[in-house]
C-alpha positions in Angstrom: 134.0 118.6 86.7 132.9 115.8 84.4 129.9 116.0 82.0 126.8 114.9 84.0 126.3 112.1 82.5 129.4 110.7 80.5 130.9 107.3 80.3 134.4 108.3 82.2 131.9 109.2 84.8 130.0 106.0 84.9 133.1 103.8 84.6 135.4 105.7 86.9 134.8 102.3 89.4 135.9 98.7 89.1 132.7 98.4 91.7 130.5 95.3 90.7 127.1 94.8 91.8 127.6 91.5 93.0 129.9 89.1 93.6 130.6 85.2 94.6 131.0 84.2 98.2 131.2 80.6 99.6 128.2 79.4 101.2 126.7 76.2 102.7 123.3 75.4 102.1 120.9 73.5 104.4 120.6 70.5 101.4 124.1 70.2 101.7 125.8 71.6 104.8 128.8 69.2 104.1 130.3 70.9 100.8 130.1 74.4 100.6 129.3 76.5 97.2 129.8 79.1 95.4 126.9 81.7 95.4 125.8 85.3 93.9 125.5 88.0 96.8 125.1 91.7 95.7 127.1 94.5 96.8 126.0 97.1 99.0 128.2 100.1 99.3 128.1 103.5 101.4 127.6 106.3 98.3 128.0 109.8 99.9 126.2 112.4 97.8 128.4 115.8 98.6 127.7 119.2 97.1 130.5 122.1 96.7 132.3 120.0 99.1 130.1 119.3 101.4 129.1 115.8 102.4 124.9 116.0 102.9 124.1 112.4 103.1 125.4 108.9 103.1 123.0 106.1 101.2 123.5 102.7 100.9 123.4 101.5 97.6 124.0 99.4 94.7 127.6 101.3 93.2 125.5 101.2 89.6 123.9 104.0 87.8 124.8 106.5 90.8 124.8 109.6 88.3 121.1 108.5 87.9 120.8 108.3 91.8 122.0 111.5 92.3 120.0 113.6 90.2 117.1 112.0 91.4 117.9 112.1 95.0 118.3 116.0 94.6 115.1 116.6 93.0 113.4 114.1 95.1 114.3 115.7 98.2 114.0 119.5 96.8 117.7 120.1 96.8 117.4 121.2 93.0 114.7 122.4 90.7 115.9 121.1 87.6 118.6 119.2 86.4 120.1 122.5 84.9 121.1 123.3 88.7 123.5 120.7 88.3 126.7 121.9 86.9 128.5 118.7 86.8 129.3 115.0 88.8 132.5 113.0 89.7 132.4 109.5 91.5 135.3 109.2 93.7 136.4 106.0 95.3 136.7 106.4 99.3 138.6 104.2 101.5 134.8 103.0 103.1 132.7 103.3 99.6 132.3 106.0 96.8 131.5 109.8 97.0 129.2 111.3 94.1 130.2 115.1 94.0 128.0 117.4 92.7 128.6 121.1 91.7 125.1 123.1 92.5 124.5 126.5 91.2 125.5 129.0 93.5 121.6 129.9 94.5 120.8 126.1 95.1 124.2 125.5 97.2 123.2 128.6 99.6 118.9 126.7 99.6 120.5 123.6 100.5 123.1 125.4 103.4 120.1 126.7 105.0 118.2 123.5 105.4 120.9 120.7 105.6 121.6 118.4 108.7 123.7 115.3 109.1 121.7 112.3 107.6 122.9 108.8 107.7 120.9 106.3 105.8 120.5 102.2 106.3 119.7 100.7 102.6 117.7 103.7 101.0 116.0 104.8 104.4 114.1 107.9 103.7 113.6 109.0 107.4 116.9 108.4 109.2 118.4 111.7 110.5 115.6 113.9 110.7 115.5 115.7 113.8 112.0 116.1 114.9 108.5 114.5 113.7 107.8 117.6 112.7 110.4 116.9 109.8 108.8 114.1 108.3 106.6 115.1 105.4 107.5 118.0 103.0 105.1 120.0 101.6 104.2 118.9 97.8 101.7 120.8 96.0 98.8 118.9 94.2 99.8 117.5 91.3 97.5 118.9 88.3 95.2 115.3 86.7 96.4 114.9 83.5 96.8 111.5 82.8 95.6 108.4 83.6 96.1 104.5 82.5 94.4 101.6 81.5 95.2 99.0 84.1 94.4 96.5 81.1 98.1 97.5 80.0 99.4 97.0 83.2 100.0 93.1 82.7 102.5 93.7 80.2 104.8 96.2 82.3 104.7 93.3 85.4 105.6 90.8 82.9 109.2 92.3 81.7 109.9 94.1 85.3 112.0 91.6 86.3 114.1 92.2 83.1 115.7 95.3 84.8 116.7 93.1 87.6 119.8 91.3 86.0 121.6 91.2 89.6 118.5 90.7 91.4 117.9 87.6 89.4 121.3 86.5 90.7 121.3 87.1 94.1 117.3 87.5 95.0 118.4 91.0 97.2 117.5 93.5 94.8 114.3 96.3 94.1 113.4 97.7 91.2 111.7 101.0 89.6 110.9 101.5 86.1 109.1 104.1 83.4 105.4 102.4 82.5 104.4 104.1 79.2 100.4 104.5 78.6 100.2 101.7 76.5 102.0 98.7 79.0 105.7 99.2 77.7 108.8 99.1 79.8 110.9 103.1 78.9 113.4 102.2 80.9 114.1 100.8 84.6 116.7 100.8 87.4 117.6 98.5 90.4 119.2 98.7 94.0 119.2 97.1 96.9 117.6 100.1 98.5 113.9 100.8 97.3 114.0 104.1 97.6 118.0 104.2 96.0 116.2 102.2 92.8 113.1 104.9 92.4 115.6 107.5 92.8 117.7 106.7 89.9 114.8 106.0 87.6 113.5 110.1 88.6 116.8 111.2 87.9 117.1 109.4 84.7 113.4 110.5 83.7 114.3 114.3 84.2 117.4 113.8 82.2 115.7 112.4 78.9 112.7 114.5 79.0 110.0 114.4 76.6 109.4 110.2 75.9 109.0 110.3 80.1 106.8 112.5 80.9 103.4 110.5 80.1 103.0 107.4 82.2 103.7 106.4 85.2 106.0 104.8 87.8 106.3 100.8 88.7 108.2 99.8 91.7 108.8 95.7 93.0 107.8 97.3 96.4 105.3 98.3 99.0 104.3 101.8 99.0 105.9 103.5 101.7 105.2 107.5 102.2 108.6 108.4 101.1 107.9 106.3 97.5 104.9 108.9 97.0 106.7 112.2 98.3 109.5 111.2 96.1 107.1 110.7 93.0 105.0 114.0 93.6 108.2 116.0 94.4 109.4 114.9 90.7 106.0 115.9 89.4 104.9 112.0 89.0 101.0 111.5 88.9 100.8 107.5 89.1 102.6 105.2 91.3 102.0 101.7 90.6 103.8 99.1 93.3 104.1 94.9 93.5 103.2 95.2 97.1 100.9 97.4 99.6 100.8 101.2 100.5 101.2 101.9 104.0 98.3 104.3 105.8 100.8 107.1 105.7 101.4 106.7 102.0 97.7 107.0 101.1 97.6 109.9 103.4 100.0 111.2 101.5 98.9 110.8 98.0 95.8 112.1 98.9 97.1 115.4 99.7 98.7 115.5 96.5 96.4 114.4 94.2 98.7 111.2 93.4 97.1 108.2 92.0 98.5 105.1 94.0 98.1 101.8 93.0 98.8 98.1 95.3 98.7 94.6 95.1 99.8 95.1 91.3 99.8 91.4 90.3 98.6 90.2 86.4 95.2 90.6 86.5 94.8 92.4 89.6 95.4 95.6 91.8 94.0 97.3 94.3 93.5 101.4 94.1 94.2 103.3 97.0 93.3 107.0 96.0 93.0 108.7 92.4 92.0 112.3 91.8 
């Protein structure tokens, strides 16, 4: 298998994130126009051969997606469970196949079951309610943030969005150092797909991610907040609201989550 993250990886697709379609628009139902529309693809995440679950996504970054996704939903540890990636074109959409170490490949046989996702739905295929909700364990309070620097982070979101400012379809997640500045950010037309690449890109690079926190164009659903504690996240700041189940949530683990995040504004739902 490929290197984890290398470039033949990344560019083994002619996949775009968007492309033109004709339209007509209600000014002008008589002549029809061009118009921006993202993609969204099936992406089937399969490890050791064995398809686990099928996401739609953006076909962009999925490396990033990937590794996030496993550690997200406690398939991995580390990323140093993860022996290598390929992205394979499918006749309906891509496959990412992963190589897990033999001891996370036999954790993952024990606990898998057929899930089939709509755009980046975290709950689709469990089989009982009692399946909703893993356990995460507090999260120790080490940092916190200024929300005087959060201004600055809300003003350049958008420029991680380059298909979302084409098409309007598109979410984004993104690194908010402790001083306001942007690390690094990712978008999807799935929420949870976006977040999920940022967590996998985090754990890849290490050190400069560890202190801050996480933005997201969203609301706060519960899975946004597992997905965050589960990668050892202690702030989660979103554009929108948290839903009673995401406080719940991030009360259990000692997450600091964050609403309403507008310059000059936002509204905190818990903190340690």
């Amino acid at each position: 298998m490929n290197n984890i993250l290398s470039e033949e990886v990344l560019n083994v697709t002619n996949f775009t994130t968007s492309r033109q379609l004709t339209l007509w628009k209600r000014e002008d139902l008589q002549h029809p126009q061009l118009d921006d529309v993202a993609e969204e693809v099936p992406v089937a995440l399969v490890y050791n051969g064995i398809s686990h679950v099928v996401m739609m996504a953006s076909p962009k970054d999925l490396t990033h997606f990937a590794m996030g996704f496993s550690l997200s939903e406690g398939i991995i540890d580390s990323p140093r469970d993860v022996f290598g990636m390929d992205i394979v074109p499918s006749c309906n959409g891509l496959e990412v196949q992963i190589e897990l170490s033999s001891r996370r490949f036999m954790g993952l046989k024990e606990r898998r079951r057929a899930l089939a996702g709509r755009t980046g739905c975290g709950v689709c295929g469990v089989e009982q309610l009692n399946d909703i909700g893993k356990p995460v364990q507090p999260l120790p309070f080490t940092q916190t943030f200024n929300l005087a620097n959060l201004d600055r982070a809300l003003k350049h979101l958008n420029d991680f969005q380059p298909t979302g400012k084409l098409t309007g379809c598109t979410h984004a997640a993104a690194w908010v150092t402790s001083f306001g500045d942007l690390a690094g950010g990712h978008e999807d037309v799935g929420r949870h797909v976006a977040l999920d690449k940022l967590l996998g890109r985090r754990a890849v690079e290490g050190e400069c991610w560890h202190q801050g926190a996480v933005l997201v164009s969203s609301r706060a659903s519960y899975e946004m907040v597992q997905k965050s504690a589960m990668c050892g996240v202690e702030i989660l700041f979103a554009v929108s609201a948290a839903t009673t189940l995401a406080v719940d949530v991030a009360e259990r683990c000692n997450l600091t989550l964050v609403g309403f995040c507008k310059p000059g504004r936002a509204t905190v739902y818990t903190h340690p």
